[in-house]
GUFIKE-484427 format. One record per residue (C-alpha): x, y, z; residue in one letter. Coordinates in nm, 4 decimals. Example, Ala and Ser with C-alpha at 12.3 -4.5 7.8 and 13.67 -1.06 7.14 Angstrom:
! residues 2
ATOM, x, y, z, voba
ATOM, 1.2300, -0.4500, 0.7800, a;
ATOM, 1.3670, -0.1060, 0.7140, s;
END
This chain:
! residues 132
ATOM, x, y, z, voba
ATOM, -0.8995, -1.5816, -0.6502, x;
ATOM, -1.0623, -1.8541, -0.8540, x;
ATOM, -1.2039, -2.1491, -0.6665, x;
ATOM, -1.0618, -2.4028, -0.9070, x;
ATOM, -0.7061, -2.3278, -0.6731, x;
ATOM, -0.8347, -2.4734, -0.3926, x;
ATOM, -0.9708, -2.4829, -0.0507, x;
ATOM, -0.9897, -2.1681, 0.1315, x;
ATOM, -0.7009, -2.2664, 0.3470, x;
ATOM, -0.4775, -2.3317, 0.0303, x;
ATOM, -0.5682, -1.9752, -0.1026, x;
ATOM, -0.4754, -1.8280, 0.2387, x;
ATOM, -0.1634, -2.0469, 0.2628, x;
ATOM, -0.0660, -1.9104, -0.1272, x;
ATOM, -0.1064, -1.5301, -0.0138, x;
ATOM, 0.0430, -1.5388, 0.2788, x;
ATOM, 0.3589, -1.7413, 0.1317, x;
ATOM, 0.3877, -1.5363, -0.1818, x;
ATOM, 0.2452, -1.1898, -0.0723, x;
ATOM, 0.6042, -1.1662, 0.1132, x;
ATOM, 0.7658, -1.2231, -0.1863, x;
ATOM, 0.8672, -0.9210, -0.4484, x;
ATOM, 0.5840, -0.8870, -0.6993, x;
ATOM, 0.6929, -0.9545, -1.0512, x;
ATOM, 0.6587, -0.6831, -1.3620, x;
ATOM, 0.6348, -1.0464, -1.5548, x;
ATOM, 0.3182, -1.2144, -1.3612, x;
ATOM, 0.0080, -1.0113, -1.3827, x;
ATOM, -0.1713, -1.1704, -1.1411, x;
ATOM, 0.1243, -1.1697, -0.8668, x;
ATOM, -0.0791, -0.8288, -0.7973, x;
ATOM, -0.4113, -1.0217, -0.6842, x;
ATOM, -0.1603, -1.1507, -0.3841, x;
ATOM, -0.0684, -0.8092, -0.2569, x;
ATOM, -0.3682, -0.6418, -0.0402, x;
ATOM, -0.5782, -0.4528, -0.2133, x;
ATOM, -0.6444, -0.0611, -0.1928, x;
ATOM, -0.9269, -0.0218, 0.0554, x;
ATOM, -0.6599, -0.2518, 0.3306, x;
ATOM, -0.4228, -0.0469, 0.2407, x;
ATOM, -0.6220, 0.3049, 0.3498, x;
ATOM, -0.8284, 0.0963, 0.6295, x;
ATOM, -0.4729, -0.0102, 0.7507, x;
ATOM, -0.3083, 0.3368, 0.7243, x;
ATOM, -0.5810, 0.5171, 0.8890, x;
ATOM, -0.6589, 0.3117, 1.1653, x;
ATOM, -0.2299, 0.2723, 1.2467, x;
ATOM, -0.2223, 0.6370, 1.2407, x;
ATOM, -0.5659, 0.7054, 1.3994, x;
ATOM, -0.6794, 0.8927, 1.1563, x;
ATOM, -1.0300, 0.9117, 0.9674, x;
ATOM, -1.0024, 0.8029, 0.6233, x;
ATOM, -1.1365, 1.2031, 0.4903, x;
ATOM, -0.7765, 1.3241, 0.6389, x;
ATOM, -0.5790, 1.0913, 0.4545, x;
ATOM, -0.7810, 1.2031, 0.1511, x;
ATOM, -0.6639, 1.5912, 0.2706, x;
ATOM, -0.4023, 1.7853, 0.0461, x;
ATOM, -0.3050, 2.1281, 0.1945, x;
ATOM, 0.0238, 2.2671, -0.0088, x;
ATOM, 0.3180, 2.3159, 0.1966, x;
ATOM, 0.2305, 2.0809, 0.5100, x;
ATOM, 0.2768, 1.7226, 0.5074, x;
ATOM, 0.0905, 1.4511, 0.5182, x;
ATOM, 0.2738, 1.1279, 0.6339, x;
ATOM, -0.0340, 0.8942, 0.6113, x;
ATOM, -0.1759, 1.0079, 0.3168, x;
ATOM, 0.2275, 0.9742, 0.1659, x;
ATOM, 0.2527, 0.6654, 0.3187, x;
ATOM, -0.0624, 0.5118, 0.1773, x;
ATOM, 0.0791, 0.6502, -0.1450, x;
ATOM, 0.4161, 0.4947, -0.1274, x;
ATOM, 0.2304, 0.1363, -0.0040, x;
ATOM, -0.0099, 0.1089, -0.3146, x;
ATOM, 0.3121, 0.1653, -0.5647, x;
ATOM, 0.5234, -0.0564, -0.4088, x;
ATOM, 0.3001, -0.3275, -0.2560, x;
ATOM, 0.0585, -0.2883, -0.5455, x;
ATOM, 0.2377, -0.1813, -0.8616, x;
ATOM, -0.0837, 0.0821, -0.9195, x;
ATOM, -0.0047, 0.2903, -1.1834, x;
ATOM, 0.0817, 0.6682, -1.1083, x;
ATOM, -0.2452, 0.8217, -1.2605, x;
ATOM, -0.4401, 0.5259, -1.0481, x;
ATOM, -0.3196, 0.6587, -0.7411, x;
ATOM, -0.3642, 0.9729, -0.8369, x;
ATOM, -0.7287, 0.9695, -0.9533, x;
ATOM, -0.7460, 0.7582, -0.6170, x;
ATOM, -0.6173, 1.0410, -0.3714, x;
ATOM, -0.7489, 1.3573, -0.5876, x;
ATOM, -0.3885, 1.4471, -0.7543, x;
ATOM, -0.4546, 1.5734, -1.1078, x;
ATOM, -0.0585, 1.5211, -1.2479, x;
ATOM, 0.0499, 1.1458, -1.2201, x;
ATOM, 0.4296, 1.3768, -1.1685, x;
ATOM, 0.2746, 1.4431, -0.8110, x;
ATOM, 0.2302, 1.1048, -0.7190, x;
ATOM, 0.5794, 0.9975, -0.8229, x;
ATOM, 0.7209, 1.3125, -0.6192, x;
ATOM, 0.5348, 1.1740, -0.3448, x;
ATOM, 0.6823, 0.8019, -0.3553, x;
ATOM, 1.0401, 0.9514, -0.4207, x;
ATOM, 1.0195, 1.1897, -0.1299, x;
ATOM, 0.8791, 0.9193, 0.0797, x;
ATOM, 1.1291, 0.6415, -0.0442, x;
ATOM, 1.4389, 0.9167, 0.0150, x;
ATOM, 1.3111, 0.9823, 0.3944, x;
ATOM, 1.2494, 0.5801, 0.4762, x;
ATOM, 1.6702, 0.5582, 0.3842, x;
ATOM, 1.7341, 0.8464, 0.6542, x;
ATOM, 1.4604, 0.8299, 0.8722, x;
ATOM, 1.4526, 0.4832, 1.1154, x;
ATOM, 1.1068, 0.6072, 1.2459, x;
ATOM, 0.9399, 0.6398, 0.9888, x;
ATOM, 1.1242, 0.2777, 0.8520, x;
ATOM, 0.9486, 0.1323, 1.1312, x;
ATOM, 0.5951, 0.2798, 1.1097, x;
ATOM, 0.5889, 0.1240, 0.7595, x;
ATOM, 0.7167, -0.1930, 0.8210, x;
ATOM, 0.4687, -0.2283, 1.0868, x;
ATOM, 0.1827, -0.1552, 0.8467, x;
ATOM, 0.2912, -0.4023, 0.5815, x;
ATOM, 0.3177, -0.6810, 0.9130, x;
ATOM, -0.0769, -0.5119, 0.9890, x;
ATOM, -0.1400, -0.5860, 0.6070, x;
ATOM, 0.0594, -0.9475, 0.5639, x;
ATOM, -0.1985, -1.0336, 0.9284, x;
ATOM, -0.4574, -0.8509, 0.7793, x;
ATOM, -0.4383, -1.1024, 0.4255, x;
ATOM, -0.3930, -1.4254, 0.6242, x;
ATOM, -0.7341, -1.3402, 0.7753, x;
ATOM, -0.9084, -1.3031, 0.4179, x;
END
């Protein structure tokens, strides 16, 4: 962010009081408050203990809940576009991305688990952007 906001200590107070807050289609920059990509893998990988190559992995008919989840995080904390992600994570069709975020937004309504295990990555990530 631009230093003519403010201290350091206002910028960290602004992100960590607005990164909670739903980021808006209508402010472009609201995206500058959400963590960026590289948290979001670093994150993933190290709550799932994981090196950052598997999360990277595709293998056709096995899942991949980290490498989903880190999907699902960028387009919903992020508002990447589909082919960004895709180009991001090796998926030629921006259609396998958003099969990706619907599977993974259908299993966090059914699965508590899994509910969990993202919420606590977005608390990692909301810690994680108080710190920068």
């Amino acid at each position: 962010l631009p230093a003519m906001l403010g201290s350091e200590s206002f910028i960290k107070w602004v992100k960590k009081t607005f990164f909670r807050k739903k980021r808006d289609m209508e402010i472009p920059d609201s995206k500058s408050l959400a963590p960026d990509n590289k948290s979001i893998i670093k994150t993933v990988c190290s709550f799932y203990k994981i090196k950052e190559g598997q999360l990277f992995a595709a293998k056709r008919g096995t899942e991949n809940e980290p490498r989903n989840v880190a999907i699902y995080l960028m387009r919903n904390l992020r508002g990447e576009t589909l082919m960004k992600i895709g180009s991001k994570f090796n998926l030629i069709r921006y259609s396998s991305v958003s099969s990706v975020i619907n599977r993974t937004g259908k299993r966090l309504k059914n699965d508590r688990k899994l509910k969990k295990r993202i919420e606590k990555i977005m608390e990692l990530l909301i810690k994680g952007q108080e710190e920068i």
